[in-house]
N, C-alpha and C positions, 0 to 999 in steps of 0.2 A: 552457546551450546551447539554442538555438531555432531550427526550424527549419521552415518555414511551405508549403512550396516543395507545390504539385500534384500530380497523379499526370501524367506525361510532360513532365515540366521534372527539369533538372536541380537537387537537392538540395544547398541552400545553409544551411550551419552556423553560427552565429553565437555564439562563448565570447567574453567580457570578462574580462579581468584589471586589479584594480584594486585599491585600499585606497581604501574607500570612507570610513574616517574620517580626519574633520577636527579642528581644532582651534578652539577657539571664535575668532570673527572670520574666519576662514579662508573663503577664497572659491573658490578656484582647482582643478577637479577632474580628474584626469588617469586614462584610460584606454585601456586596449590592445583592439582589436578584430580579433577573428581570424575569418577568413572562407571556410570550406572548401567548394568547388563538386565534389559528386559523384555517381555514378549513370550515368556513358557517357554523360549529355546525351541522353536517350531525347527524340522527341518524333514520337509517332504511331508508335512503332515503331521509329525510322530515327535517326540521329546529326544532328540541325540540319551543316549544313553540308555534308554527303556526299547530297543531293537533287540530282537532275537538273539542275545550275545553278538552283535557284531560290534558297538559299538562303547558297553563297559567294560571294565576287567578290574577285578578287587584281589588282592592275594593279601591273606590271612598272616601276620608273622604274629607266634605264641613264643614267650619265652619259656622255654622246658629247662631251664636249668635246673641243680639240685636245690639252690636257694628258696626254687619257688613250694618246696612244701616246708615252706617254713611263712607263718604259720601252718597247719595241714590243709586248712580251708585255701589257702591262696589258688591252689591249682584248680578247685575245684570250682572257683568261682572264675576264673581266667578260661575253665571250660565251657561255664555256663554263659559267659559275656561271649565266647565266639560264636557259639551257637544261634544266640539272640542278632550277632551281626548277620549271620548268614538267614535269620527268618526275616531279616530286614532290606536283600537285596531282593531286588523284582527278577521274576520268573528272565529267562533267556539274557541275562549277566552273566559272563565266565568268572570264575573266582577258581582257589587254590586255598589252603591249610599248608603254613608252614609251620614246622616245630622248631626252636631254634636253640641250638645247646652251642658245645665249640665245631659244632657242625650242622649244616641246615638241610632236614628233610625234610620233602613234601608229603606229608601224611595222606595228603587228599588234593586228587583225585591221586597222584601218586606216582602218576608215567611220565612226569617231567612236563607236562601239560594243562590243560588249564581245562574243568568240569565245564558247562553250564546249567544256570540254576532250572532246578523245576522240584516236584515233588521228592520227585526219586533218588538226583544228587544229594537234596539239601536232608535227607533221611540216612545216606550214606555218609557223607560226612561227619554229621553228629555222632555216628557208631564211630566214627575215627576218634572224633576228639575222645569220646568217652576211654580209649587205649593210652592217653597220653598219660605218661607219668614224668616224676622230676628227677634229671640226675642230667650228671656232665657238669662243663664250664659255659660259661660267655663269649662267644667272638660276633659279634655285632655284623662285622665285615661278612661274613659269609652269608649270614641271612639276606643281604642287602644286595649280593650276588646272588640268590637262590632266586629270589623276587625278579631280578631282572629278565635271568634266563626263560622262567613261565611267562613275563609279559610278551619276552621276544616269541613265544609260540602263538602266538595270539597277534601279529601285524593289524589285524583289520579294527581292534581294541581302540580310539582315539581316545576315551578316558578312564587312565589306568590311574588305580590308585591303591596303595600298600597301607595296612594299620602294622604297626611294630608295638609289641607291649612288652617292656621288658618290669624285671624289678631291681637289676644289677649295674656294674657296673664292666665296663667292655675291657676285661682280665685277662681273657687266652688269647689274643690274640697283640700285634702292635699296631701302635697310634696312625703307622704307614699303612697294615694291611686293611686298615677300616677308609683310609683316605682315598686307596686306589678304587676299595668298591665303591664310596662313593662319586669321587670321577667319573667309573665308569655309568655311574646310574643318574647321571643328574641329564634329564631332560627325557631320560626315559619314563620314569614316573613319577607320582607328587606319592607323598609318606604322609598318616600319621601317627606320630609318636606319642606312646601315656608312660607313662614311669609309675608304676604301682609301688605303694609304700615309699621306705624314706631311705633307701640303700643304693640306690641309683645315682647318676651323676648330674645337674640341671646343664652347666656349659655342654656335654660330650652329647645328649638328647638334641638341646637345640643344636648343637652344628648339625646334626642328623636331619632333623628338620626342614631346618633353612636352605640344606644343599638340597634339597628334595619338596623346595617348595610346600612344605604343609608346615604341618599344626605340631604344637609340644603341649603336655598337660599332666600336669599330676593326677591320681587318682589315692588319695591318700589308704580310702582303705577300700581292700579287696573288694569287699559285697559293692560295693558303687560302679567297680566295670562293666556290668549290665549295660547299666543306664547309659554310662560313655560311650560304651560301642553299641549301641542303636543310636544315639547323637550323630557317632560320625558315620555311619552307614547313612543314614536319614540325607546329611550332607553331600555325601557322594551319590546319593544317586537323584541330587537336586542340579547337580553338575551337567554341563549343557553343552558346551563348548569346549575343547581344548587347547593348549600351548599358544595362546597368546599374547603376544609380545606388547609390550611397550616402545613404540617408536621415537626416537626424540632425533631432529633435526635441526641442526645450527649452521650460522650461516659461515663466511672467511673469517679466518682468524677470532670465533668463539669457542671455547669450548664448556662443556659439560662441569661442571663440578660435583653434583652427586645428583643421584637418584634415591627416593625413598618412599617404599611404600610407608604410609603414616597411621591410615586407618585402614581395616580395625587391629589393625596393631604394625609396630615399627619394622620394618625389617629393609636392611641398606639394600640396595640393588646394583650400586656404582659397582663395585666389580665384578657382576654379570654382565657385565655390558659385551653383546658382539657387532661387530660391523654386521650392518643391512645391505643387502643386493641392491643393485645400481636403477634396480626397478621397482616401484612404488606402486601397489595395487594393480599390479597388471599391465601401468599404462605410465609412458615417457616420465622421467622426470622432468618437473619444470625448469627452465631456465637459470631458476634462483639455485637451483639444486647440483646444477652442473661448475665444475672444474672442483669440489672439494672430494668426487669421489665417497666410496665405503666411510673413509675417514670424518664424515661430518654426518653421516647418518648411521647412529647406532640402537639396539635392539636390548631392552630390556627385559627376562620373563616373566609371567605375571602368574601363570600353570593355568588352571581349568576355573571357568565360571557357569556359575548360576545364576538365578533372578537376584543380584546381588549389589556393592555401591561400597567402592574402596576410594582412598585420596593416596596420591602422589605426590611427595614435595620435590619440585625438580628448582634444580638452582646452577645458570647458566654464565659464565663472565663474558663477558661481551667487549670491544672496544671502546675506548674511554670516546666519548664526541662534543661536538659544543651543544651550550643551549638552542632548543632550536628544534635539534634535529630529532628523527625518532627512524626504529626499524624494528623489524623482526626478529626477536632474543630466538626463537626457537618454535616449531611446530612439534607439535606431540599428537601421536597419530594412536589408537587402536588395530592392528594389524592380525591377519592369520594368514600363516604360510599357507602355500598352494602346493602340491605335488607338480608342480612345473616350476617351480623355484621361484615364481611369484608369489607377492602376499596382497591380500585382500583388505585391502582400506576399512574397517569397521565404523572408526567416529575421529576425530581430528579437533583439537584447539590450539589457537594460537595463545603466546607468550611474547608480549611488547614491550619497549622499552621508549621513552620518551624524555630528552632530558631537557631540564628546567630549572630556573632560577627563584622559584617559587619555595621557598622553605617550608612552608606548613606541606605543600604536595608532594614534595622530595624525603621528607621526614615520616609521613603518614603510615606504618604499618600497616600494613593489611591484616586484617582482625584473622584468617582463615590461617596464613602465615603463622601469625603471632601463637596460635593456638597453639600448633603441630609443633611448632620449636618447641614449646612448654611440653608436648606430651615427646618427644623423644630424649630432652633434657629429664622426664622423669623416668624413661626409662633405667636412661645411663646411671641414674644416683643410685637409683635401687643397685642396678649391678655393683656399682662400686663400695657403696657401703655394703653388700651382703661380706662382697669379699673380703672386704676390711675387716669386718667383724669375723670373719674363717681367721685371719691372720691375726686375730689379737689386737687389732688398732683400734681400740673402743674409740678415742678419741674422733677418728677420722670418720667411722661406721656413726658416729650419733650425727655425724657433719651431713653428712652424704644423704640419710634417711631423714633429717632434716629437711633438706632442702628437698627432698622428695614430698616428706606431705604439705610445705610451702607451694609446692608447682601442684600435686594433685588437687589442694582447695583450690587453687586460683581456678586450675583447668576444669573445674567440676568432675574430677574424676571420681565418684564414690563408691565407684568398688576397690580401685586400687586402694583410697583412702583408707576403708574397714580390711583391708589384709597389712596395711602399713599398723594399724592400732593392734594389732594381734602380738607384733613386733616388740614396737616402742608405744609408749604413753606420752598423746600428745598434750602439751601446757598451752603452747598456743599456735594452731594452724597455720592462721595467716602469718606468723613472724617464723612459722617451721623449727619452733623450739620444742624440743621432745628430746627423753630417757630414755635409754633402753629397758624393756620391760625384765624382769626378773623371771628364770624358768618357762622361756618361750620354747615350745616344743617343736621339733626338728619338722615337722608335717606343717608349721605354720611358716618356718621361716623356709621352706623350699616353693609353698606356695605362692609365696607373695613371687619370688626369685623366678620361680616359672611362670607367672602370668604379669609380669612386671612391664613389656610390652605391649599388653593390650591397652585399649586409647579409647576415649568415646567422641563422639563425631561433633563437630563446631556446632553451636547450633547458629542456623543460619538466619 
């Protein structure tokens, strides 16, 4: 465990789990990185985030399309859930209302700018929402640039974060004009995304998501957006810290093979990956670190944390060596950029490799390992089998769902397990033999498909 972190920063842990031996010729090194951010997020005193607006910023996106009064209650509870977010942010938080149709206005405060909260905004606002009515189309991409533009009014903001609720699917606009807002907005703020009811898209939400770093989630029926959006209000403004990165550093001739966050849920990170500055916390790099340049130390983003505790499967190839010998597969660092183009060392663990003619110790999985492959292997089956079954291929969909509730029992997943049984009718768990159930309602099976990535933690 390592942990590197300042006095008035929050304290960031860093344990690896791994079977550091190999087998001779053996290249491929896999390990588990666990990351615990804690201490209340002091800084100067005060909780980052609870400062007189300088230091959150929330922007509201509603979907106003025409779809949404259908049923009539929908709008009226998508009005009521904004409201409940906004009695949810703390006093001196800058926030915004956006309405989002095939064009995105800011309803509140209005002047292309960003409120902060107190009595008197969060009074005015709610007289905005109550004006909101439904009509128009969907362009997804606009709202995602409306959000941007009010965060950029706001510079001194360090955690910015966007709710998007839509119940549609993203119609007026093209698959390109949604890709370039999101380009432009990925690292400016973290999203997150609910899909109300069952008319919405699950792939088109999560890529929204994942390029923006937050959350995806059904809310199947209206009346429960309430409760959702004070969940994720509650979340943001437990938020402590921002944009920080994952560092991974390898030595000549290794490189990277993926990155993945694993808990509390999957999501790939290898191709976020950007070169890191030639400087390391402020101070020289070491020795080991010079002649491979940017090109051997790269930066993966992780967005804002709380008093919080995620895992990282990071899996490095390394050169094949004799028995004998052993070195360093990789440093994995906790890092925060500095506005002098340095980044501040938070916590650090090393990733070893040792190789050996010992068969039981070359063969040995690492139980933390073994776990995470199981939970992102169940990720991918749900995926596969949902879509098999969009396509007709019962056969392939019973396969795939299958082997999803074989890897959930083993993994002890049991939530995902009671939304897999919503699905199919399981005959036997452990062998992952299961029917598909007859007359599964479209709320069940989008559910499982939206929360299909979530994981529960090794236990240790």
């Amino acid at each position: 465990m390592a942990s590197l972190s300042k006095p008035g920063t929050p304290r960031f842990d860093v344990d690896v789990f791994q079977n550091e031996y190999l087998a001779q010729g053996s290249r491929e090194v896999n390990a588990i990185v666990t990351v615990t951010a804690t201490g209340g997020g002091t800084s100067g005193g005060r909780p980052l985030g609870a400062a007189a607006g300088t230091d959150a910023a929330v922007v509201l996106v509603i979907d106003c399309s025409g779809s949404m009064e259908h049923p009539n209650t929908k709008m009226r509870h998508a009005r009521e859930a904004t409201a409940a977010a906004i009695d949810t942010l703390r006093d001196g938080v800058a926030f915004a209302v956006v309405a989002g149709t095939h064009e995105a206005v800011d309803v509140f405060p209005g002047n292309g700018r960003l409120a902060v909260v107190d009595q008197y905004t969060r009074g005015h606002a709610k007289e905005a929402l109550r004006r909101l009515k439904p009509s128009g189309g969907t362009a997804i991409g606009t709202w995602i640039s409306k959000a941007r533009q009010l965060f950029d009014s706001r510079p001194q903001a360090s955690i910015r974060h966007a709710v998007l609720l839509t119940d549609g699917r993203n119609e007026h606009e093209k698959p390109a004009d949604l890709q370039r807002a999101l380009d432009a907005a990925t690292g400016a703020f973290t999203a997150g995304c609910r899909g109300v009811g069952t008319d919405w898209d699950v792939a088109e939400l999560r890529k929204i998501s994942s390029a923006l770093l937050g959350t995806v989630d059904i809310v199947a029926e209206p009346s429960g957006l309430a409760e959702a959006f004070r969940a994720m209000m509650a979340d943001v403004m437990d938020k402590q810290v921002a944009d920080v990165a994952l560092r991974v550093w390898t030595p000549a001739n290794a490189q990277v093979k993926f990155v993945k966050q694993v808990a509390p849920a999957v999501e790939d990170l290898t191709a976020r990956r950007a070169a890191a500055g030639a400087r390391e916390g402020g101070a020289a790099r070491s020795a080991s670190d010079k002649g491979g340049g940017g090109r051997r130390v790269g930066d993966y983003p992780t967005g804002s944390w709380g008093d919080e505790s995620r895992d990282y499967h990071v899996c490095v190839e390394v050169p094949a060596a004799a028995v004998g010998n052993e070195m360093l597969a990789a440093r994995v660092s906790l890092v925060l950029p500095q506005p002098d183009g340095t980044a501040e060392v938070l916590g650090q663990g090393l990733v070893r490799a040792v190789w050996t003619d010992d068969l039981a110790s070359s063969t040995r999985i690492n139980s933390q390992v073994a776990h995470y492959t199981g939970q992102a292997e169940l990720a991918e089956s749900i995926r596969d089998g949902m879509e098999a079954h969009r396509a007709g291929d019962l056969d392939r969909a019973t396969a795939k769902l299958g082997a999803a509730v074989r890897l959930a029992h083993a993994g002890g997943n049991e939530g995902t397990l009671k939304l897999l049984q919503k699905v199919v009718d399981v005959v036997d768990a452990r062998e992952g033999t299961v029917r598909f159930r007859k007359n599964v309602s479209e709320a069940d099976s989008m559910t499982l498909e939206t929360r299909s990535t979530k994981t529960v933690r090794v236990k240790k």
